[in-house]
C-alpha positions in Angstrom: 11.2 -42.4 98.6 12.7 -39.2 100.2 16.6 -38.6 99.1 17.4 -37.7 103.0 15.9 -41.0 104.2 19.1 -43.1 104.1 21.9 -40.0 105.1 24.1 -40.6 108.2 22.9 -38.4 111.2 25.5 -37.5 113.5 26.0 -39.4 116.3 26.9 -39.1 120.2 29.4 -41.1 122.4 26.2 -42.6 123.6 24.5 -43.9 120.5 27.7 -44.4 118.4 29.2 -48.2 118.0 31.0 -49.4 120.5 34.4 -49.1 117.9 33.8 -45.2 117.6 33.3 -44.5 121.5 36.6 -43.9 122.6 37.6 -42.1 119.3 34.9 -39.5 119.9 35.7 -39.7 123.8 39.5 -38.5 122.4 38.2 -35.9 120.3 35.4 -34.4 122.8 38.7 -34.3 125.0 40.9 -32.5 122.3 38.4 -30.1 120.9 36.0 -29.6 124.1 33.0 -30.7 121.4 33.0 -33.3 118.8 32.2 -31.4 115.3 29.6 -32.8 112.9 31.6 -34.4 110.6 33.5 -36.3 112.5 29.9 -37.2 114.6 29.0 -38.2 111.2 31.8 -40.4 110.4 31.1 -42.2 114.3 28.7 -44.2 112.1 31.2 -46.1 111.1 34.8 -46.8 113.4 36.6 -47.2 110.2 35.4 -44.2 108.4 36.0 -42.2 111.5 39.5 -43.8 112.1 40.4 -43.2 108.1 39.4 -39.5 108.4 41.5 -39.2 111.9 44.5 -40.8 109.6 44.2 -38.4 106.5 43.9 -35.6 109.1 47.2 -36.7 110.6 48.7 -37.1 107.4 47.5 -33.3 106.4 49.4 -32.2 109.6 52.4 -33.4 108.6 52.5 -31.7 104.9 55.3 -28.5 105.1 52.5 -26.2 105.3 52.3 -24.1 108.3 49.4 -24.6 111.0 48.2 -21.4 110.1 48.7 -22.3 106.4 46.4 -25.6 106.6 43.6 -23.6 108.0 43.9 -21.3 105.5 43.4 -23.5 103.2 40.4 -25.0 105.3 39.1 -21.9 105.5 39.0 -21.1 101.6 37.5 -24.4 100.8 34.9 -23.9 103.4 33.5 -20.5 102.2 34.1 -21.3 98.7 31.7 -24.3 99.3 29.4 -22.2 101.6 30.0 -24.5 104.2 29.4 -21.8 106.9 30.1 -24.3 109.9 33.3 -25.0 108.8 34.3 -21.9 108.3 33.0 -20.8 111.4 35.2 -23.5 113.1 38.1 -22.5 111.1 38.0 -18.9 112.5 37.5 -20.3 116.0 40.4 -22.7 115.8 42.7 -19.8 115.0 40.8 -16.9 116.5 42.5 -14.0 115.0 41.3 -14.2 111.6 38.8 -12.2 109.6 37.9 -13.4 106.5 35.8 -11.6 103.8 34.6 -12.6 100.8 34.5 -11.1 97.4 33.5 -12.8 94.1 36.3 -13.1 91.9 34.2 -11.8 88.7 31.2 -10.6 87.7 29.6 -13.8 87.1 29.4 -14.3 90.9 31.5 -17.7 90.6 34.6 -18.3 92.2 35.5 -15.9 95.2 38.4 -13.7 96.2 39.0 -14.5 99.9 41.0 -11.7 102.3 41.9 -12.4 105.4 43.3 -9.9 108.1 44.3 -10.5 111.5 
C-alpha cells in the first residue's frame, strides 16, 4: 500500500462539504486565496472550524501582529516549510529573512530579519 494513499488533498469551495463552504467562502474573502492548509482542513468542518478558533486565540496572545508572524516565520523556515514562509513574508511584506545555521552541524538555524 502507498503511505500517500489515504492523506487529505486540499479541497475547493466546490468539492468541500457542505459544513466547510462558507468558512472557506469567508477566508477566500479575507485572504483573496484560501491557503493549503486550511484547504486541507475543509475536509473536515470541525477541523477547519478548530484551526479558525486556535488561530483566533493566537491573535489574542500580547504578542504584537508583527511578533506572531515572526514567530510564524521562524517555525516555517526552521521546518523548511517554504510555502509558509513565503506567505509569512507576503502577509507582512517588508521583511527579509535570511538564514544561517546556528552551528557547524547544520542543525538548528539563526534567522535575521531586516526590513
Amino acid at each position: 500500500m502507498n503511505p500517500t494513499t489515504n492523506l487529505l488533498q486540499p479541497l475547493t469551495i466546490a468539492n468541500a462539504p457542505a459544513g466547510s463552504k462558507p468558512i472557506m467562502e469567508d477566508i477566500q474573502k479575507g485572504f483573496g486565496f484560501i491557503p493549503n492548509l486550511m484547504a486541507t482542513f475543509a475536509n473536515s468542518p470541525e477541523m477547519l472550524k478548530g484551526y479558525l478558533a486556535l488561530d483566533a486565540e493566537w491573535d489574542r496572545t500580547s504578542f504584537t501582529p508583527q511578533e506572531r508572524n515572526f514567530a510564524l516565520l521562524a517555525a516555517s523556515l526552521e521546518n523548511e516549510c517554504g510555502y509558509s514562509g513565503a506567505c509569512a513574508v507576503a502577509v507582512d511584506g517588508r521583511w527579509q529573512a535570511t538564514r544561517k545555521p546556528r552551528d557547524r552541524s547544520g542543525r538548528g538555524h539563526h534567522l535575521e530579519i531586516g526590513e
